[in-house]
C-alpha positions in Angstrom: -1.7 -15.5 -85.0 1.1 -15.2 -82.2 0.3 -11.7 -80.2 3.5 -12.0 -78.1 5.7 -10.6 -80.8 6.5 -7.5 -80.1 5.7 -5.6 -77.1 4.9 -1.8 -77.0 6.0 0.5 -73.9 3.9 3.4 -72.9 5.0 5.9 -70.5 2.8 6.8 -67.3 3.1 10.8 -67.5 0.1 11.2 -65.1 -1.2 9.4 -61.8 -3.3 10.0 -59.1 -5.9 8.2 -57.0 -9.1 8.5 -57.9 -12.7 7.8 -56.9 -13.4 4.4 -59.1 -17.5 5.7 -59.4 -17.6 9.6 -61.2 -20.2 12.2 -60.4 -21.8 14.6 -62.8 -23.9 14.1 -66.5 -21.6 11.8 -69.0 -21.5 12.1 -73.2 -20.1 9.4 -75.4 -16.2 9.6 -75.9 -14.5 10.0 -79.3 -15.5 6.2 -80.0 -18.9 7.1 -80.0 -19.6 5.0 -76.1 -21.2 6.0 -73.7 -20.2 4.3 -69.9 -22.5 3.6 -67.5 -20.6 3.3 -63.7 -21.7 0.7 -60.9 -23.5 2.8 -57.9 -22.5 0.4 -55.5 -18.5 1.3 -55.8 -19.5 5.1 -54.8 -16.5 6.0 -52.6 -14.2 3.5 -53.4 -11.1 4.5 -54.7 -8.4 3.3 -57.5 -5.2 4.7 -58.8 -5.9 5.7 -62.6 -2.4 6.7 -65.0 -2.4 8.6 -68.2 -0.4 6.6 -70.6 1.6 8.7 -73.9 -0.4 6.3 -76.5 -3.2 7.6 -78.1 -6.2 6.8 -80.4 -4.1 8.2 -83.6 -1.3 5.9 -82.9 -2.8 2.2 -82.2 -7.0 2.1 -82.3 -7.5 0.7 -78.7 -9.0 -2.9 -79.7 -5.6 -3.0 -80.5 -3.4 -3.3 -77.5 -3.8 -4.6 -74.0 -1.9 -4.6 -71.0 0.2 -7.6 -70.2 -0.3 -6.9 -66.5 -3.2 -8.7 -65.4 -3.8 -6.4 -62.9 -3.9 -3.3 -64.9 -7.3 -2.6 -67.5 -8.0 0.1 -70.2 -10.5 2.9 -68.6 -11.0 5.4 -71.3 -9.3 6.7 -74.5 -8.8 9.9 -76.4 -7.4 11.2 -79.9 -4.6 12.0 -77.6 -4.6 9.6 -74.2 -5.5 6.7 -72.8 -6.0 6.4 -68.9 -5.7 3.2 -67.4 -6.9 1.6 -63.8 -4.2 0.3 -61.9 -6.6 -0.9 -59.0 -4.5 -0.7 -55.3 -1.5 0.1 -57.6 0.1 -3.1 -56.3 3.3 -3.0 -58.5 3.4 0.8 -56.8 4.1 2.3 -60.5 4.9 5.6 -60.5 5.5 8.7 -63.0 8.1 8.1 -65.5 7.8 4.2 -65.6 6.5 1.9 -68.3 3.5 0.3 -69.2 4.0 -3.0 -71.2 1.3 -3.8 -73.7 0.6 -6.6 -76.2 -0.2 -5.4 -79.6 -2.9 -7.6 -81.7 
């Protein structure tokens, strides 16, 4: 089955730079997982966007970014928030997301 078809655009309405390890106690997400963070990337830092797609629109082993450099981070009924690493394509607010719908 071809996946390159159609193409889906998702708006970045939030970014910021993050810390790429979280502190604090964790619970699974909507999807019933649970994430467990790698110790040794404590104080490293990535840029992380909020994306206007949500869990009630596409389930999210449904679409993927075509940007190799971009990955899926988490999900909601509502969001999904995305890494975009060193933000090399220096995305901002307002611009697109292409992803590949399967």
């Amino acid at each position: 089955m071809e996946t390159n078809l159609f193409k889906f655009y998702s708006e970045i309405i939030e970014l910021f730079e993050k810390p790429v390890g979280p502190q604090g106690d964790f619970d699974t997400n909507l999807e019933g997982h649970s994430f467990e963070f790698d110790n040794d990337k404590l104080g490293e830092t990535s840029y992380r966007a909020i994306i206007d797609i949500w869990l009630l629109d596409v389930p999210s082993d449904h679409f993927f970014p075509t940007n190799p450099d971009i990955s899926i981070v988490g999900a909601s009924s509502d969001m999904v928030v995305v890494d975009l690493g060193k933000n090399i394509s220096a995305f901002k607010t307002g611009d697109l997301i292409e992803l590949n719908l399967i």
